[in-house]
C-alpha positions as CSV (number, residue, x, y, z in Angstrom):
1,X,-22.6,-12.2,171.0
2,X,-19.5,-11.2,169.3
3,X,-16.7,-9.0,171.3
4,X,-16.8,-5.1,170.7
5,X,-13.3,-3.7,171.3
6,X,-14.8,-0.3,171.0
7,X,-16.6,-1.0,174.6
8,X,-13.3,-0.3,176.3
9,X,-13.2,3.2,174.5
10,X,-16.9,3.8,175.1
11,X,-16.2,3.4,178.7
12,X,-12.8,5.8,179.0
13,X,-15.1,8.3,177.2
14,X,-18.5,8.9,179.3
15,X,-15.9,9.0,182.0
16,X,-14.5,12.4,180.3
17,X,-17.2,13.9,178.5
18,X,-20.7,15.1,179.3
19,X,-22.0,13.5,176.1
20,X,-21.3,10.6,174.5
21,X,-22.8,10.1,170.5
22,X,-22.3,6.6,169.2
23,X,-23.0,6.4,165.1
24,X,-22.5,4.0,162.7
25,X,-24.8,1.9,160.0
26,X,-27.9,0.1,161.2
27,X,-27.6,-3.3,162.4
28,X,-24.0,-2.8,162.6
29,X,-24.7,-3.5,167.2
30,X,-25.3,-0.4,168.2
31,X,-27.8,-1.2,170.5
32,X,-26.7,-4.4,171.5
33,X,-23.7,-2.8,172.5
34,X,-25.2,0.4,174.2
35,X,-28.1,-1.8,176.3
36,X,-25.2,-3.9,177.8
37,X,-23.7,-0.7,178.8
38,X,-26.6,0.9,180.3
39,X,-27.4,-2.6,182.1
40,X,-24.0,-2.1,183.5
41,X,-23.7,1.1,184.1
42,X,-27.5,1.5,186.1
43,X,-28.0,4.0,182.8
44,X,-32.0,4.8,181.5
45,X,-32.4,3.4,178.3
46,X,-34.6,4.9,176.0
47,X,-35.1,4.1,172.4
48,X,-36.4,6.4,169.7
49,X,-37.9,3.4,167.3
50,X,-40.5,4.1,170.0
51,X,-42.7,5.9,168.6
52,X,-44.9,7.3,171.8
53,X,-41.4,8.4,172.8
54,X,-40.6,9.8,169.2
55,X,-43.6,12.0,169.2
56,X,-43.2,13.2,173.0
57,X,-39.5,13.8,172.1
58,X,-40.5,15.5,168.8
59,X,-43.4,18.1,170.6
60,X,-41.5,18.8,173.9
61,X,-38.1,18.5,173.0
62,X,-37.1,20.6,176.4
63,X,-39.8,18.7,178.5
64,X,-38.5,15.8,177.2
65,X,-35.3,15.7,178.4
66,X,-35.9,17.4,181.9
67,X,-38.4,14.4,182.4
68,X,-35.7,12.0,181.5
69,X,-32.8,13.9,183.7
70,X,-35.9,13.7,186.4
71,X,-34.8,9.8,187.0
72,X,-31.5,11.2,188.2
73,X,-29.9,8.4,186.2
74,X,-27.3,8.7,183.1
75,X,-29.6,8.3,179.9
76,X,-29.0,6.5,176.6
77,X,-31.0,7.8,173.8
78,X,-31.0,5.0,171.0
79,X,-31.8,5.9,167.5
80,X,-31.7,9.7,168.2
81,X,-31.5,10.4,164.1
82,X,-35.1,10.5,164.6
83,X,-35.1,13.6,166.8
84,X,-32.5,16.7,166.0
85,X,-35.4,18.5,167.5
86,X,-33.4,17.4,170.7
87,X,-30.2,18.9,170.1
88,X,-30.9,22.3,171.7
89,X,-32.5,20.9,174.4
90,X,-29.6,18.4,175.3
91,X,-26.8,21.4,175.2
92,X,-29.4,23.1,177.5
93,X,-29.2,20.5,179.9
94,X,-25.7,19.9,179.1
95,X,-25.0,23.6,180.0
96,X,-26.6,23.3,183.4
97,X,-24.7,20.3,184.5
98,X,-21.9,20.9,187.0
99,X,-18.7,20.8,186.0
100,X,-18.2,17.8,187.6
101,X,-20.5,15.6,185.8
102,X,-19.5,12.8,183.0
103,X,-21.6,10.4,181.2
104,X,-25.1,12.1,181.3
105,X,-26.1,11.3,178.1
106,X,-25.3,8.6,175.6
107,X,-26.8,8.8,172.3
108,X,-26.8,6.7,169.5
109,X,-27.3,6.9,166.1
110,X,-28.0,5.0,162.6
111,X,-27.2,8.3,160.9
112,X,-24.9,11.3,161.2
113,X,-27.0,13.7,162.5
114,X,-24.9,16.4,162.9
115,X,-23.8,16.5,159.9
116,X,-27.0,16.3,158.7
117,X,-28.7,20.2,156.9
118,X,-31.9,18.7,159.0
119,X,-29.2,20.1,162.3
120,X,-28.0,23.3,162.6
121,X,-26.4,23.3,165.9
122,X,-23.8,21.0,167.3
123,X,-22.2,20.6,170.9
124,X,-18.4,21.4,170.4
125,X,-16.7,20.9,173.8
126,X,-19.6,18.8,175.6
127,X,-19.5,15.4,173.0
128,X,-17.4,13.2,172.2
129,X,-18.2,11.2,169.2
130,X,-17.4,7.2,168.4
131,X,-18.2,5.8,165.1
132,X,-19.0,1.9,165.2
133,X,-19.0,-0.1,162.3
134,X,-20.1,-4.1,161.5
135,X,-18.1,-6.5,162.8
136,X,-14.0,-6.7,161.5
137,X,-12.8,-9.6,160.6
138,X,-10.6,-9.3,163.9
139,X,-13.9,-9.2,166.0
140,X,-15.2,-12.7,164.1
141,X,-12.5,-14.8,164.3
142,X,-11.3,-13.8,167.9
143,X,-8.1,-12.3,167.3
144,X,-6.4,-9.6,168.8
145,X,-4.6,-7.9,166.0
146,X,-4.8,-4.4,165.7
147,X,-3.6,-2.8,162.2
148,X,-3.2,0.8,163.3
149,X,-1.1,-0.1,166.7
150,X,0.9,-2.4,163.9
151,X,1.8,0.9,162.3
152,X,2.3,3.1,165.0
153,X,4.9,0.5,166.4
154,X,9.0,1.9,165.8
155,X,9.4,-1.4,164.3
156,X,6.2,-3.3,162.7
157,X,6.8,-6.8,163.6
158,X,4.4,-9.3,162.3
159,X,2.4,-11.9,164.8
160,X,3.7,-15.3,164.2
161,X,1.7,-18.1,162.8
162,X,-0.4,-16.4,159.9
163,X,-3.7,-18.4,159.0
164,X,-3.2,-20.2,155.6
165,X,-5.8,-18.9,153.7
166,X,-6.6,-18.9,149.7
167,X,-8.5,-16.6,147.4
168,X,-11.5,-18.2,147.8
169,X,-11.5,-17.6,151.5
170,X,-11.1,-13.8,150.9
171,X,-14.0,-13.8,148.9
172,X,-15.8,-15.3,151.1
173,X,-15.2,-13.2,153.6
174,X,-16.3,-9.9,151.5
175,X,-19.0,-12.1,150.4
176,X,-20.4,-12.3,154.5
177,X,-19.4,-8.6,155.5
178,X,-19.7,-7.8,158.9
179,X,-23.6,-7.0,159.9
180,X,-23.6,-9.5,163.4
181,X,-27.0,-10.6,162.5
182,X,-25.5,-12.1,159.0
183,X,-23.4,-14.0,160.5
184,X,-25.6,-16.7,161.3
185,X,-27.9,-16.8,158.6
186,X,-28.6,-19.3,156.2
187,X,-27.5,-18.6,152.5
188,X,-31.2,-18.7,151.7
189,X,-32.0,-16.4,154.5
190,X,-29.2,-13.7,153.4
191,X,-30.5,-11.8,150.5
192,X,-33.5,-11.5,152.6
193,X,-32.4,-10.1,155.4
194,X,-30.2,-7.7,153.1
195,X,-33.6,-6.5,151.0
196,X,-35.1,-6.1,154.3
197,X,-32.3,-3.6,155.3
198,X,-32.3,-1.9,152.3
199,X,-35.9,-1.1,151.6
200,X,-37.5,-1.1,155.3
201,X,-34.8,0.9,156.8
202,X,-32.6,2.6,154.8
203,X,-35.4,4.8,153.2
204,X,-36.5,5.7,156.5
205,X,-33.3,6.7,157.9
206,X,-32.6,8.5,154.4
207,X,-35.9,10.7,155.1
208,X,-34.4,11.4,159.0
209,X,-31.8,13.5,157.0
210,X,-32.2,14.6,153.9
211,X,-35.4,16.7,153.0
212,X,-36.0,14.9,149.4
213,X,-38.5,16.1,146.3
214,X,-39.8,13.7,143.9
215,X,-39.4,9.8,143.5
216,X,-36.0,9.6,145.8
217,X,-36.9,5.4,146.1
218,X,-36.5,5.2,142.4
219,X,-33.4,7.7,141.9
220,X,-31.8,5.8,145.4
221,X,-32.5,2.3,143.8
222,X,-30.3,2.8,140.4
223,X,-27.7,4.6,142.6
224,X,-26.9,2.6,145.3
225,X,-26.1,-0.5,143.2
226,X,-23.8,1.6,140.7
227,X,-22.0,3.0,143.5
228,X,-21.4,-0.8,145.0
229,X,-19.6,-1.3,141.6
230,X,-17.9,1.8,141.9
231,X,-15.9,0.4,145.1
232,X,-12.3,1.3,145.0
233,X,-12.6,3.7,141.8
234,X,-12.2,7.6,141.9
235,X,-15.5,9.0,142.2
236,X,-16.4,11.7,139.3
237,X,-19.8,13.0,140.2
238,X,-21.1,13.9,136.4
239,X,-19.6,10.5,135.3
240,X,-22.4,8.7,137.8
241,X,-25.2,11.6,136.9
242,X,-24.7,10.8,133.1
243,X,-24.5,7.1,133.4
244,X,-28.1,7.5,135.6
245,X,-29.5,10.3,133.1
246,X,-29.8,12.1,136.6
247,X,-28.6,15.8,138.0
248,X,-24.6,16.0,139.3
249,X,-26.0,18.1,142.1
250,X,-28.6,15.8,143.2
251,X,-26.0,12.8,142.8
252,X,-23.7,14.6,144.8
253,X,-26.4,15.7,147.9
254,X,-27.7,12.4,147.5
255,X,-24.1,10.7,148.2
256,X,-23.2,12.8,151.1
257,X,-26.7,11.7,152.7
258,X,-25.3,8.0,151.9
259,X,-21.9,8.9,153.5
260,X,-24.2,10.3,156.5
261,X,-25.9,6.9,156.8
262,X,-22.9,4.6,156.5
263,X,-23.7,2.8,153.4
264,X,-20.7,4.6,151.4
265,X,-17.7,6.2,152.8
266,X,-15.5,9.1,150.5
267,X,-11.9,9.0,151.0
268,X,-9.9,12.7,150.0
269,X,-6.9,12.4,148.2
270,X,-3.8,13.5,149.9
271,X,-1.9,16.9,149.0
272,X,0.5,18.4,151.2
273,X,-1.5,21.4,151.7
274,X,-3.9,20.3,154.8
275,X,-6.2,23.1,154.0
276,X,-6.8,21.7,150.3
277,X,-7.4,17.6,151.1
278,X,-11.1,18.2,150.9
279,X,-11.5,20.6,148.2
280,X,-8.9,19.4,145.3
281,X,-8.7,16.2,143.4
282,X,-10.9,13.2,143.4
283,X,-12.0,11.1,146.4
284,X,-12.5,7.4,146.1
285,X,-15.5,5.6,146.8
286,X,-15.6,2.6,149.2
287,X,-19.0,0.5,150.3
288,X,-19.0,0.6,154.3
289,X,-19.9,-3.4,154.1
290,X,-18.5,-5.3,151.2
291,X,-21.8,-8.1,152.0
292,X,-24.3,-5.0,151.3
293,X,-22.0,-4.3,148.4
294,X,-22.1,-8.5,147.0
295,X,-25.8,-8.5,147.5
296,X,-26.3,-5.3,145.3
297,X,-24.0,-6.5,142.7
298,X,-25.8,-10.4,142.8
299,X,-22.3,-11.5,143.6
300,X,-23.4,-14.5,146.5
301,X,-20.4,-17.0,146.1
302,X,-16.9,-16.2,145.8
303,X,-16.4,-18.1,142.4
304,X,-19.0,-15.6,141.5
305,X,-17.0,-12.8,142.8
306,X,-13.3,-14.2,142.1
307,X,-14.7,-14.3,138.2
308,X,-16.8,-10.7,137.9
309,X,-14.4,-7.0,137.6
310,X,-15.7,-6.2,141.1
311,X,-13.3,-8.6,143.4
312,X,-9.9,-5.9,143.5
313,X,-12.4,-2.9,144.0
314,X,-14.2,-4.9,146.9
315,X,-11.0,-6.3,148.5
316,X,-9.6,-2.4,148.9
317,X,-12.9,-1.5,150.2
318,X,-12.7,-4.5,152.7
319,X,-9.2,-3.2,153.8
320,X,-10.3,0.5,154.1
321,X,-13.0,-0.4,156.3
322,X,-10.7,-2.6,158.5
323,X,-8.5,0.9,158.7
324,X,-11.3,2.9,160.2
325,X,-13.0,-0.2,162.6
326,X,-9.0,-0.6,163.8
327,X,-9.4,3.0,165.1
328,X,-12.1,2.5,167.4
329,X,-10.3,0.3,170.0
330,X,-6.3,1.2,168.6
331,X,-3.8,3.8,170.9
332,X,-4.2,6.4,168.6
333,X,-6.4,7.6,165.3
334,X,-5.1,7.9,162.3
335,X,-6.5,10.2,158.9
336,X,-7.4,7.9,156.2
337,X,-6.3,9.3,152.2
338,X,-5.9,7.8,148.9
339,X,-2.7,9.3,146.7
340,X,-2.6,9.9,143.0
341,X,-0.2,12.3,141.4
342,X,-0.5,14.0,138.1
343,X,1.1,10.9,135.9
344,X,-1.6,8.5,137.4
345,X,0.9,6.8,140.1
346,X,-1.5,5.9,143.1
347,X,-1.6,4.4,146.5
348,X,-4.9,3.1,148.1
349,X,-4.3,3.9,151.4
350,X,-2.4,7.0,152.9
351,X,-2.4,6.9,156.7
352,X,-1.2,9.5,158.9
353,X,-0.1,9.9,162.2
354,X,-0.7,12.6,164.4
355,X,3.1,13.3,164.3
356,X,3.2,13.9,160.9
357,X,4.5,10.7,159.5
358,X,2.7,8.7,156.6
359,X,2.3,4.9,155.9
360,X,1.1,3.8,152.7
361,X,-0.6,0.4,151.7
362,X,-1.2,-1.0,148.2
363,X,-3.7,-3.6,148.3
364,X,-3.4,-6.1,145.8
365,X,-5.4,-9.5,145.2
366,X,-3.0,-11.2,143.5
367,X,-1.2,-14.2,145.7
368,X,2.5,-12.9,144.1
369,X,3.9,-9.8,144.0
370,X,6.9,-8.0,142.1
371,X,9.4,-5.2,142.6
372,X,6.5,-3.1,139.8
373,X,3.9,-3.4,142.7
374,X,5.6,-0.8,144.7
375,X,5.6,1.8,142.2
376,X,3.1,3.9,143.7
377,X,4.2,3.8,147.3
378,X,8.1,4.7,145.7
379,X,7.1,7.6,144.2
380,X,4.5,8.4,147.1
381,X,8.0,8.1,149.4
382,X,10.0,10.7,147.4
383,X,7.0,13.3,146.9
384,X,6.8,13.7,150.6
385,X,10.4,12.8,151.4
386,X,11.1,12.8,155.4
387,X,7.7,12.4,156.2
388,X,7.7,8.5,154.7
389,X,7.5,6.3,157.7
390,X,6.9,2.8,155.9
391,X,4.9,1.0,152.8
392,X,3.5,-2.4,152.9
393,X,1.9,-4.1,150.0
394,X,-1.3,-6.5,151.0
395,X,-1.4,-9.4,149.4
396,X,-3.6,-12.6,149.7
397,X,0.2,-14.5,149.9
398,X,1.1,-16.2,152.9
399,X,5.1,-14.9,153.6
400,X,6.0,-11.3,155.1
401,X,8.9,-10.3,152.3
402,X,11.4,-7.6,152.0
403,X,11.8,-5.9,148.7
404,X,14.3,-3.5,148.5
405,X,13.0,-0.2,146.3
406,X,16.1,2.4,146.1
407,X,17.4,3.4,149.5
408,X,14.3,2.1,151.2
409,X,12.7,-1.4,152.2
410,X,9.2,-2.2,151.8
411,X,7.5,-5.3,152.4
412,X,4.7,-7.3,151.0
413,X,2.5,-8.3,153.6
414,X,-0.2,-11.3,153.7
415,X,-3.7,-10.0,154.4
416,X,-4.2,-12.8,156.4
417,X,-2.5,-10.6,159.2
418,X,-6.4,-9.3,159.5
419,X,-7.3,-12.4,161.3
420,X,-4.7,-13.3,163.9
């Protein structure tokens, strides 16, 4: 079993909040990670890919719930996508707990649910909630590094000894994502496990959320490919509805129901206006696993993927992804953009602290890099001015260097930083 650094958090938070939801893609260890817990803890486990329990849960959702809190024992609720009916009846209970009481219920799920149309009532004040992804590349190889803590430090200082690593060994990576099961598989074995995931699970989960008309299977199955070759590129809904001879707004709902299941994630573009970053400009699209992603685009070796137009789309989905599993065991969060102004000069990854300050990363998958590389990130610095904390360009080189843009000094820095 491969470490979890979110377990640490996971702990600190059913000690400080009534309700506990755990999300993130299938297969990505939920459960592994939430019956070790319970095991640990003396918690009821109870999972809702029962489906005696499903349908109980489903007709009673009140009766349910009190039979559960009957044990008198903190209770984990796996898969609880399946049941929004339960919502209400959780706040209920939740409402009725002393004020005292921590960890009562720990819920996991496959799918956003509250996020979902299917729920139209959430429990602001009583949850906290913990997204877990499949495994980083920190989590595989043992390491310790943590990229947000990197940026949050005064001075970023960069762990000594960097693995030596070559292109072919970043593809590779992509090429395995992070799903734990993967890990182990043969190459043979692989594609069918990723099939498996795609059509005996992720049609079901897309039916726990999303109330669908027609042939969705078909619609899904031209989509979800086109959007693993998006990864990386701005995402212009009516460009992806014409190029699938299918309806914007139906591209669009069908999307966010991706986003809700972890197989895509949208990042905003950043303006300076907080209130706008969601409703102005383009967001990018990035796969959740770059392996799913591979599979999808029948990229299964990396000379494969080091020769197709998909390898610098993939790698900046790779490192976005490492961003947001980083959050789940770093010292603080951070908010994840992408920048592009009006003359087309961009940045892949805008992160902010909650102070106000901005780093910016460029990722690039070349092993050299030039003064022209930090274009973007210059003129990123001088839009916001003050606010500019530092920008680092990722590169699959193997030397932390200084390049000296203007007044300020960037630095290019290996992405084999991921792995120490």
């Amino acid at each position: 079993m491969y470490p979890r650094y979110t377990e640490s958090l996971l702990k600190e938070l059913l000690q400080e909040f009534r309700i506990l939801y755990l999300a993130g893609p299938r297969q990505a260890g939920k459960t592994t990670l939430a019956r070790k817990m319970a095991d640990e803890a003396g918690m009821y486990y109870v999972s809702l890919d029962d489906h005696t329990m499903l349908a109980s849960a489903k007709s009673d959702p009140v009766g349910f719930i009190q039979s559960l809190l009957n044990r008198q024992q903190s209770i984990v609720l796996d898969e609880f996508q399946y049941a929004p009916e339960l919502v209400s009846a959780i706040k209920l209970a939740s409402d009725r707990l002393s004020a005292s009481e921590r960890g009562k219920f720990f819920l996991t799920g496959s799918a956003d649910v509250f996020s979902s149309a299917k729920t139209q009532e959430s429990l602001p004040g009583h949850m906290a909630r913990v997204e877990l992804y499949p495994l980083s590349v920190t989590e595989l190889s043992g390491g310790r590094f943590n990229l947000i803590d990197f940026l949050l430090a005064d001075v970023a200082a960069s762990p000594n000894g960097l693995p030596e690593m070559v292109r072919e060994d970043y593809a590779q990576a992509l090429i395995n994502g992070g799903y734990p099961e993967l890990q182990t598989k043969s190459a043979r074995a692989k594609p069918i496990w990723l099939n498996s995931y795609l059509q005996g699970r992720l049609y079901k989960d897309f039916e726990s959320i999303y109330t669908a008309k027609g042939n969705y299977h078909t619609k899904l199955e031209s989509l979800i490919p086109y959007l693993a070759g998006l990864s990386g590129n701005l995402l212009k809904y009516s460009n992806v509805a014409n190029d699938l001879a299918q309806n914007d707004k139906v591209v669009k709902s069908y999307i966010e129901a991706l986003e809700w299941m972890f197989i895509v994630k949208r990042l905003h573009p950043f303006v300076k206006n907080r209130a706008k970053r969601q409703t102005i400009g383009m967001p990018k699209l990035q796969m959740v696993d770059t392996g799913l992603a591979c599979h999808l685009l029948g990229l299964s070796t990396p000379e494969q993927l080091l020769l197709s137009n998909f390898y610098g789309g993939l790698l900046e989905s790779f490192v976005v992804m490492e961003c947001f599993k980083h959050m789940g065991w770093s010292q603080q969060t951070m908010n994840i953009y992408h920048y592009r102004d009006k003359k087309k000069n961009e940045v892949d990854i805008i992160l902010e602290q909650h102070d106000g300050r901005l780093n910016a990363l460029e990722i690039k998958a070349s092993a050299t890099v030039s003064e022209s590389d930090f274009k973007g990130i210059a003129k990123f610095a001088d839009f916001i001015g003050p606010a500019f904390k530092a920008g680092f360009v990722l590169y699959t080189g193997s030397s932390v260097l200084p390049f000296q843009i203007g007044a300020r000094t960037l630095y290019a820095l290996p992405l084999s930083i991921l792995w120490t």
